[in-house]
C-alpha positions in Angstrom: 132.5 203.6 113.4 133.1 204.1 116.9 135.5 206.8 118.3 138.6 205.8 120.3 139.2 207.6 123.9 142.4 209.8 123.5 144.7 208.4 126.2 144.9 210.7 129.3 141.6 212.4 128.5 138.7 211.2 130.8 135.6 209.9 129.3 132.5 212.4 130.7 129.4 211.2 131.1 126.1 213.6 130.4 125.2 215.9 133.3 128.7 215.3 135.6 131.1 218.1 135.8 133.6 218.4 133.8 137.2 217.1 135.1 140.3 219.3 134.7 143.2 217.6 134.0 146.5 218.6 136.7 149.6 219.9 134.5 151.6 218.7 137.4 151.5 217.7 141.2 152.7 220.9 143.4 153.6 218.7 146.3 156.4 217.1 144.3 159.4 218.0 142.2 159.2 218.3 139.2 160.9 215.6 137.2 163.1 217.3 134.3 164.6 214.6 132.1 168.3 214.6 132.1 168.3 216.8 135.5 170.0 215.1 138.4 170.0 217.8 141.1 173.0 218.0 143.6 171.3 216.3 147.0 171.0 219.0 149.7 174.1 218.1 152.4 173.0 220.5 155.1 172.0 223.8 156.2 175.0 226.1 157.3 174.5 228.9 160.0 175.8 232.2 159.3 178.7 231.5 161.6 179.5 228.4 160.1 179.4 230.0 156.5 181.2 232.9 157.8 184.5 230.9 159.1 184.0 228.5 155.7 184.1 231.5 153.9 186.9 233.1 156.0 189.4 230.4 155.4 188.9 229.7 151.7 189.9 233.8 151.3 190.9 235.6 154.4 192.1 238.7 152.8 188.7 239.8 152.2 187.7 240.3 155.9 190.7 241.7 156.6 190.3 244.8 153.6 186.7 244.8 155.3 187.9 245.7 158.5 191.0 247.8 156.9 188.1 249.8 155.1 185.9 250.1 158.1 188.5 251.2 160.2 189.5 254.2 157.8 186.2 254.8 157.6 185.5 255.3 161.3 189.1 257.1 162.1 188.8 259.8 159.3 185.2 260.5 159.4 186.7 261.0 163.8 189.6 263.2 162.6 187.4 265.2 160.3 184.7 265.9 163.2 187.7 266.9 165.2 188.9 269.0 162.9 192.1 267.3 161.8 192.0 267.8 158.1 195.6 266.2 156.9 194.7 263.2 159.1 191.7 263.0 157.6 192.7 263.4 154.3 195.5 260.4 154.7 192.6 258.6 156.3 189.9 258.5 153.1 193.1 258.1 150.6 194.2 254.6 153.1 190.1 253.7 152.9 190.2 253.8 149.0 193.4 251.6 149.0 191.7 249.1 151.3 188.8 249.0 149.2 190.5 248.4 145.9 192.3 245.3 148.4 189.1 244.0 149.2 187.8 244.0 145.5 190.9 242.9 144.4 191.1 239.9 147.1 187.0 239.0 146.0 187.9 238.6 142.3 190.9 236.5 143.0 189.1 234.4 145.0 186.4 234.3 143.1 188.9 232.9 140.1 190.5 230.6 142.8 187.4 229.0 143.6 186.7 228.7 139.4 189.9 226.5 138.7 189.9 224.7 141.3 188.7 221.0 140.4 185.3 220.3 141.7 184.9 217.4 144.4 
């Protein structure tokens, strides 16, 4: 009885080198059944993402800057020598912090219920 090629298997012929079959082309996607991938719109720049970013939750640049500027005026009063200032200063830079974090996880839950376009 003769034997039957398995499909996708290459016949070989004595003395030729052996062919290795190619899981899957690298120069293409790969195609995942039931996977429809969102199309790519477009590339942002940073400023663009920035200002996108800026008006769907503005309070969190403004704790960022709040923060900062603690920051910068107590760790001045300290090297001055201003202690009380500088005291006031760290406590207002821990409020604006817990702003900020506060301000990312509502907008993170703002961005979760709103409906999807």
């Amino acid at each position: 009885m003769a034997e039957a090629a398995t499909p996708g298997v290459a016949e070989q012929t004595p003395g030729a080198a052996p062919q290795r079959a190619v899981p899957f082309d690298l120069s293409q996607a790969p195609n995942i059944e039931g996977f429809n991938p969102l199309p790519k719109v477009k590339d942002e720049t940073f400023k663009e993402k920035f200002a996108r970013k800026t008006k769907e939750n503005p309070f969190v640049p403004i704790g960022c800057l709040g923060t900062a500027g603690a920051l910068i005026y107590g760790l001045r009063a300290f090297h001055q020598g201003k202690t009380r200032q500088s005291q006031l200063l760290m406590r207002g830079r821990i409020f604006a912090q817990g702003f900020t974090v506060v301000a990312i996880i509502v907008g993170v839950f703002a961005t979760a219920l709103k409906p999807k376009q």
